[in-house]
Each structure stands twice: as C-alpha cells, then as structure tokens.
Backbone as numpy.savetxt, mean C-alpha at the origin, in Angstrom:
# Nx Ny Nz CAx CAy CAz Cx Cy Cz
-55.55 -38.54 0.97 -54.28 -38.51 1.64 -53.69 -37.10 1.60
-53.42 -36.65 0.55 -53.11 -35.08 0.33 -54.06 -34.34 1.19
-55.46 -33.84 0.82 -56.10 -33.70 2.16 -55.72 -33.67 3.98
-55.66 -34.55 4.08 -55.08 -35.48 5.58 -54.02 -34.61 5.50
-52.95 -34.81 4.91 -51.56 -34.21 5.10 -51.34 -32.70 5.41
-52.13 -31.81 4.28 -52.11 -30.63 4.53 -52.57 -29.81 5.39
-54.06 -30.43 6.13 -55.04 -30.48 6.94 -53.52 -30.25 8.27
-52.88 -31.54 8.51 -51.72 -32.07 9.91 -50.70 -30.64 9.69
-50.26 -30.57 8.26 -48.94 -29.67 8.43 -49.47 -27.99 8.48
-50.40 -27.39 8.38 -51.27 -26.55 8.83 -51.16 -26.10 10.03
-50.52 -25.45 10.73 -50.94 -25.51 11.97 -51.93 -24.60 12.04
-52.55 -23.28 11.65 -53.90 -22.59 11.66 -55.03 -23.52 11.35
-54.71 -24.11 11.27 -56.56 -24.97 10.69 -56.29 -26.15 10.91
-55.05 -26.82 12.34 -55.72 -27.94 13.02 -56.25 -27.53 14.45
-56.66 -29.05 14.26 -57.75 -29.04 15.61 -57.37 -28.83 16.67
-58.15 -28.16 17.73 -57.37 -27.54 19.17 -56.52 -28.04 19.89
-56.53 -29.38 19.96 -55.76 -30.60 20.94 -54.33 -30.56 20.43
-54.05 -30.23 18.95 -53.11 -30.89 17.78 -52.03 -28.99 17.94
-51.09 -29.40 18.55 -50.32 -28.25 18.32 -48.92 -27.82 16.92
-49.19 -26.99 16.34 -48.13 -26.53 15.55 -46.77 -26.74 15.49
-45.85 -27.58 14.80 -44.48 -27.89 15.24 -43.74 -26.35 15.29
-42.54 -27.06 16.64 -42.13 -25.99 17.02 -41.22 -25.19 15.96
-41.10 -24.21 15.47 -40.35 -23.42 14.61 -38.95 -22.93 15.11
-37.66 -23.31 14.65 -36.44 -22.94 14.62 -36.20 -21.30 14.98
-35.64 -21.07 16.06 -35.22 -19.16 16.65 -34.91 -18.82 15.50
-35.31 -17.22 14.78 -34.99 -16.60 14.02 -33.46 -15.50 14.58
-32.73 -16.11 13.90 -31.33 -15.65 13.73 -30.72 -14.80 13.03
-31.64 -14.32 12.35 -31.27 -13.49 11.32 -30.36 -12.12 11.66
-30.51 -11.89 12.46 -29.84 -10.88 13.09 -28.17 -11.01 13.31
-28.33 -12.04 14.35 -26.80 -12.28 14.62 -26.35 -12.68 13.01
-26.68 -13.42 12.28 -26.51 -13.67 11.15 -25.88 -12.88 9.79
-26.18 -11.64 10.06 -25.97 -10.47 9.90 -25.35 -9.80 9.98
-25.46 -9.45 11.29 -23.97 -8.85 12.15 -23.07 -9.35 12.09
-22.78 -10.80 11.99 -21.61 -11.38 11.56 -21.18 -11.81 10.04
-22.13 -11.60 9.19 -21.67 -11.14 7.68 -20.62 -10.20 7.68
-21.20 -8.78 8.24 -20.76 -7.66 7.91 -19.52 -7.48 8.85
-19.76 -8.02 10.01 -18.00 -7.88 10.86 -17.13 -9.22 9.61
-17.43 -9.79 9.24 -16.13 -10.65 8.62 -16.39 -9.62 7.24
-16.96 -8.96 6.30 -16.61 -8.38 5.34 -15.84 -7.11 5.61
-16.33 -6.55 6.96 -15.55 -5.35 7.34 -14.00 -5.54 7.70
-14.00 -7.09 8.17 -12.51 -7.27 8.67 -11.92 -7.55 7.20
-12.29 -8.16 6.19 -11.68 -8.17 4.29 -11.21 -7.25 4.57
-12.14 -5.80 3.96 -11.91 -4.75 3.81 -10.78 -4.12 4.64
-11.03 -4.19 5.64 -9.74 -3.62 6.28 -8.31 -3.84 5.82
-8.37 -5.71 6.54 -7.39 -6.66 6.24 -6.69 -6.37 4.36
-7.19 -6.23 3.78 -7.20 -5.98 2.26 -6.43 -4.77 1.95
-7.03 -3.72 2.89 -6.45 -2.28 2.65 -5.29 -1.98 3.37
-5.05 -2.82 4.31 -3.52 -2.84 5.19 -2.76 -3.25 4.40
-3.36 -4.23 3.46 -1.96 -4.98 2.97 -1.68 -4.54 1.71
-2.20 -3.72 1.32 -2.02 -3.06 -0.51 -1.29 -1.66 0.22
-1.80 -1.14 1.61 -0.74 0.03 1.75 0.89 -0.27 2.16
0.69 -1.58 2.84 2.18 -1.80 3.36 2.84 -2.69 1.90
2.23 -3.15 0.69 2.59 -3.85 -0.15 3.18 -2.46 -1.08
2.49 -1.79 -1.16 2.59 -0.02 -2.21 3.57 0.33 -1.34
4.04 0.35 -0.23 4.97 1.38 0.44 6.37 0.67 0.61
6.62 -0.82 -0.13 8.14 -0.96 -0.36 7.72 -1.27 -1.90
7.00 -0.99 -2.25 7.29 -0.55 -3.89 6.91 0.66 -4.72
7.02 1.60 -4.01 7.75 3.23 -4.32 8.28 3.53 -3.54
8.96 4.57 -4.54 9.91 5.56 -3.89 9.85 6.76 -4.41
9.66 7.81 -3.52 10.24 8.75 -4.04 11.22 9.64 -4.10
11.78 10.17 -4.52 13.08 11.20 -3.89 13.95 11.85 -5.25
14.75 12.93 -4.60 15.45 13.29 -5.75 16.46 12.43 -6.28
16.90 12.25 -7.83 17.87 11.82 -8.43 18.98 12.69 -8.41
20.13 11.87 -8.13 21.46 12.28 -8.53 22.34 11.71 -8.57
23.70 11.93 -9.41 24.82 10.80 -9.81 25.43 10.35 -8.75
25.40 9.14 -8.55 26.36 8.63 -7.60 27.15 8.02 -8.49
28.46 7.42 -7.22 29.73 6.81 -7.97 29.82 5.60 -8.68
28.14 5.15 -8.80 27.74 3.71 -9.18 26.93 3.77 -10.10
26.78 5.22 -10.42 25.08 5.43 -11.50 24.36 6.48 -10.71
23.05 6.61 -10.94 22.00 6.80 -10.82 22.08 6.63 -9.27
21.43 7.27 -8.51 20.97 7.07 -7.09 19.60 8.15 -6.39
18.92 7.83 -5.64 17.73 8.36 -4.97 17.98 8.39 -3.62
17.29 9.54 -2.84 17.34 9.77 -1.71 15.95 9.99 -1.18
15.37 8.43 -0.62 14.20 8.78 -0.13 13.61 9.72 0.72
12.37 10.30 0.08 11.55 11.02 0.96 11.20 10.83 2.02
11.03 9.19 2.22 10.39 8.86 3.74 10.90 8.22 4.54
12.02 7.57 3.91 13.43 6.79 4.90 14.54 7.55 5.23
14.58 8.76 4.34 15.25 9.31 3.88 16.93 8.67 3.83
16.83 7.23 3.32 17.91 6.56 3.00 18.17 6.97 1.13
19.41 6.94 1.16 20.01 6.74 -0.09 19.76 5.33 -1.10
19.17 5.19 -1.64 19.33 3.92 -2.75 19.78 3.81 -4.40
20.25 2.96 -4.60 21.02 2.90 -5.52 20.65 2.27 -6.84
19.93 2.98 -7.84 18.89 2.81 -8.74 19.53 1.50 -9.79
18.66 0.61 -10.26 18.76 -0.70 -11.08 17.72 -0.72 -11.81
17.46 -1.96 -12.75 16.79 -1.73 -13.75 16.57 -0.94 -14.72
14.95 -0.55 -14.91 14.82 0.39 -16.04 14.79 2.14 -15.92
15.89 2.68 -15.85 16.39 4.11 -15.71 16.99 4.97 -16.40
16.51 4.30 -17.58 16.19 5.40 -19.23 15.72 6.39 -19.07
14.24 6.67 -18.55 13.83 7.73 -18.24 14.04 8.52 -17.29
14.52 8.26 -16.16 15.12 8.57 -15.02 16.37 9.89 -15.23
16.80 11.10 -14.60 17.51 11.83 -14.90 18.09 12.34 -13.88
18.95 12.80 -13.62 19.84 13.24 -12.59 18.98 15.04 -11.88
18.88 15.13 -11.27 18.26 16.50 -11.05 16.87 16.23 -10.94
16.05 15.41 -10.97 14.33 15.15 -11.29 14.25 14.72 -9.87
12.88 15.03 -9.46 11.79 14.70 -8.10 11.24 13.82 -8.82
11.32 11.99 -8.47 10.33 11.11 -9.27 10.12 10.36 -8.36
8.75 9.58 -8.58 8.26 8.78 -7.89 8.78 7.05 -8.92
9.11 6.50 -8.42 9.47 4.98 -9.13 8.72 4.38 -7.95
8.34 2.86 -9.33 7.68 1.96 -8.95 9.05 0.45 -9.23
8.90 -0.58 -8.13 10.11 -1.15 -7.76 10.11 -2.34 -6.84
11.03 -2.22 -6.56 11.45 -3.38 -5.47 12.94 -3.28 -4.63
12.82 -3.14 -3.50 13.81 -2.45 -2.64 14.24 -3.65 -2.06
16.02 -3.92 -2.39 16.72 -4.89 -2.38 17.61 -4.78 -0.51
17.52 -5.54 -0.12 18.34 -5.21 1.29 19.36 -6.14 1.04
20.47 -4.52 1.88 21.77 -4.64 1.92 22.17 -6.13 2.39
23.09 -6.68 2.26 23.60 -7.72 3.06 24.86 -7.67 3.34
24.76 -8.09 4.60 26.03 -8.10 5.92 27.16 -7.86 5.51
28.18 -8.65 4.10 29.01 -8.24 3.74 29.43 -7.05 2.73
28.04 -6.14 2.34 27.98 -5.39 1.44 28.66 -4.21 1.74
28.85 -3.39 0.94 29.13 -1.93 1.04 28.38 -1.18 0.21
28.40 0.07 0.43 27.41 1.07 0.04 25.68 1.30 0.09
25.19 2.00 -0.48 23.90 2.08 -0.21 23.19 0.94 -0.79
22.11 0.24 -0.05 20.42 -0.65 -0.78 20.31 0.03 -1.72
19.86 -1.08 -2.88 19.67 -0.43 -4.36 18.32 -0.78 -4.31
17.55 -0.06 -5.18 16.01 -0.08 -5.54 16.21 -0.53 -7.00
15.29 -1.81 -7.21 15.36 -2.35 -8.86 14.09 -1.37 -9.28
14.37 -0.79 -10.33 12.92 0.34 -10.66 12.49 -0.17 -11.80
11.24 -0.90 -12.05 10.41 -1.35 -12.94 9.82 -0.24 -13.65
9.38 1.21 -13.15 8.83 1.80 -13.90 8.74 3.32 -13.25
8.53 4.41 -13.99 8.69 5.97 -13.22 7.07 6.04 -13.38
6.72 6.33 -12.03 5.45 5.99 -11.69 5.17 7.65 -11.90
6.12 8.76 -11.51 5.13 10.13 -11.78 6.67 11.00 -11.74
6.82 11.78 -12.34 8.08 12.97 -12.60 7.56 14.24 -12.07
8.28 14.57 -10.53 7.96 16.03 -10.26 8.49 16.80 -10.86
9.44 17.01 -11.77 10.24 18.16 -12.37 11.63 18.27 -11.42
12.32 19.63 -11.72 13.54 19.42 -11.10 13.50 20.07 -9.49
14.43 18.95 -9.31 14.93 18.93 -7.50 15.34 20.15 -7.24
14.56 20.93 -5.60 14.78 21.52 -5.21 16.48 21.89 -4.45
17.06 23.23 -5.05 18.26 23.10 -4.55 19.18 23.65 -3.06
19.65 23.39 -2.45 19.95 24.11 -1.19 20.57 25.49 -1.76
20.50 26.60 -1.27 21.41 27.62 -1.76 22.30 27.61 -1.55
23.42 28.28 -1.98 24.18 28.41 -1.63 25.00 30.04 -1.59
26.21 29.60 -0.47 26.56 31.18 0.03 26.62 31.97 -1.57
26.54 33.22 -1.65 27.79 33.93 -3.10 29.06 33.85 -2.70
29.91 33.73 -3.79 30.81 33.30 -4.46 31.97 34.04 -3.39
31.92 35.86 -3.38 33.04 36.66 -2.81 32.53 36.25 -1.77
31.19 35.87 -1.00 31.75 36.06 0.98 32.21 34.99 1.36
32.40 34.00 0.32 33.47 32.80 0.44 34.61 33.53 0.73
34.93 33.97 -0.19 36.82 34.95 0.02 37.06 35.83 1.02
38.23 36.10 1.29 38.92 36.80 2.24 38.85 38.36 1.81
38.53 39.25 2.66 38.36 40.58 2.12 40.02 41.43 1.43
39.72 41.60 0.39 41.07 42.12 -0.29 41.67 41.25 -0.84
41.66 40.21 -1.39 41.99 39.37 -1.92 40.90 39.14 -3.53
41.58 38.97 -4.30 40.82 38.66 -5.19 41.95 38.37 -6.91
C-alpha cells in the first residue's frame, strides 16, 4: 500500500497517461511586496506620531519672570506660556528645553496657556539679550 501511494503522489515516476496534480500559483512575490508596504506604512505611521506626540511635549524658549511666576516664550509658536509644575531647576534668564504638557487656554481665561513642565529636558545657558541704546543718547543734549 505505501508502495502504491508513493508510486500515485510522485508525479516524476508515474505512468504517462497519469498526470501530476495541479500545483497552487507561486505568490511569493506579491506576498512580499505587501509585507514590506504594510511594515513601511508602521514605520512611517509610527514616526509621524512620536514627532507630532514630542512636539506638544517640549518646549523651548527663554525664561523670564512673569506676573504669575516663571514664564517661557516659545521658540516655535513663539507664544508666551506660563510655567507649572516642576520649576526648581528652571531660572529666569536660561535658554531651556522642558519636557511637559501644554494646557489650552479656555474661553473664559485670561492671560497666557501654561505649560505643566515634568522635567528640563536640556539647559542652553543664558538668554540672548536685545541691546540696548547707551544710557546719555537717551538724554537731551546739555542736560545732565
């Protein structure tokens, strides 16, 4: 019986009349190509969303006192926000990058969106300053 069987499922070494079952299209290809388009779309999909997820949780900008505390003036909104949380390390005059969560204003609010700052993600040193005029070409000539 074994014989017999292996002899039938053989198709090289049956008899001429007796044809080979037909074999399933090799797909491997498309198969393939569509692995790698759905891992390429992850990847993408993945990396969109960790940049737009990272980009409302930093900030960077200079520190300085506002009438409420602590406040930042973003680099890239260049909106004012109004620092919360942990801002121990945080200093008035410093270029820092904080890591956070950016609170929106609501309708009846006043003043600037505050940023809750979980952590000072990198300290540029101190904020660049505008110059300013000297002191006498403020004044009136002859006067002093």
């Amino acid at each position: 019986m074994v014989a017999l069987t292996s002899f039938l499922l053989c198709g090289a070494t049956a008899p001429e009349g007796c044809q080979p079952a037909p074999q399933p299209p090799n797909h491997t290809g498309n198969e393939v190509a569509a692995a790698v388009g759905i891992l390429v779309g992850a990847v993408v999909g993945t990396i969109v969303l960790v940049e737009v997820n990272k980009s409302n949780h930093t900030i960077k900008g200079c520190v300085s006192a506002g009438p409420n505390g602590l406040q930042v003036r973003n680099d890239s909104d260049k909106k004012t926000y109004a620092l919360l949380g942990v801002t121990a390390s945080t200093k008035a005059g410093d270029i820092v990058q904080l890591h956070g969560t950016k609170e929106k204003k609501t309708k009846d609010s006043s003043g600037d969106p505050s940023f809750v700052v979980q952590r000072v993600s990198r300290d540029y040193g101190p904020c660049k300053l505008n110059p300013m005029p000297p002191a006498n070409a403020a004044s009136p000539a002859g006067t002093h």
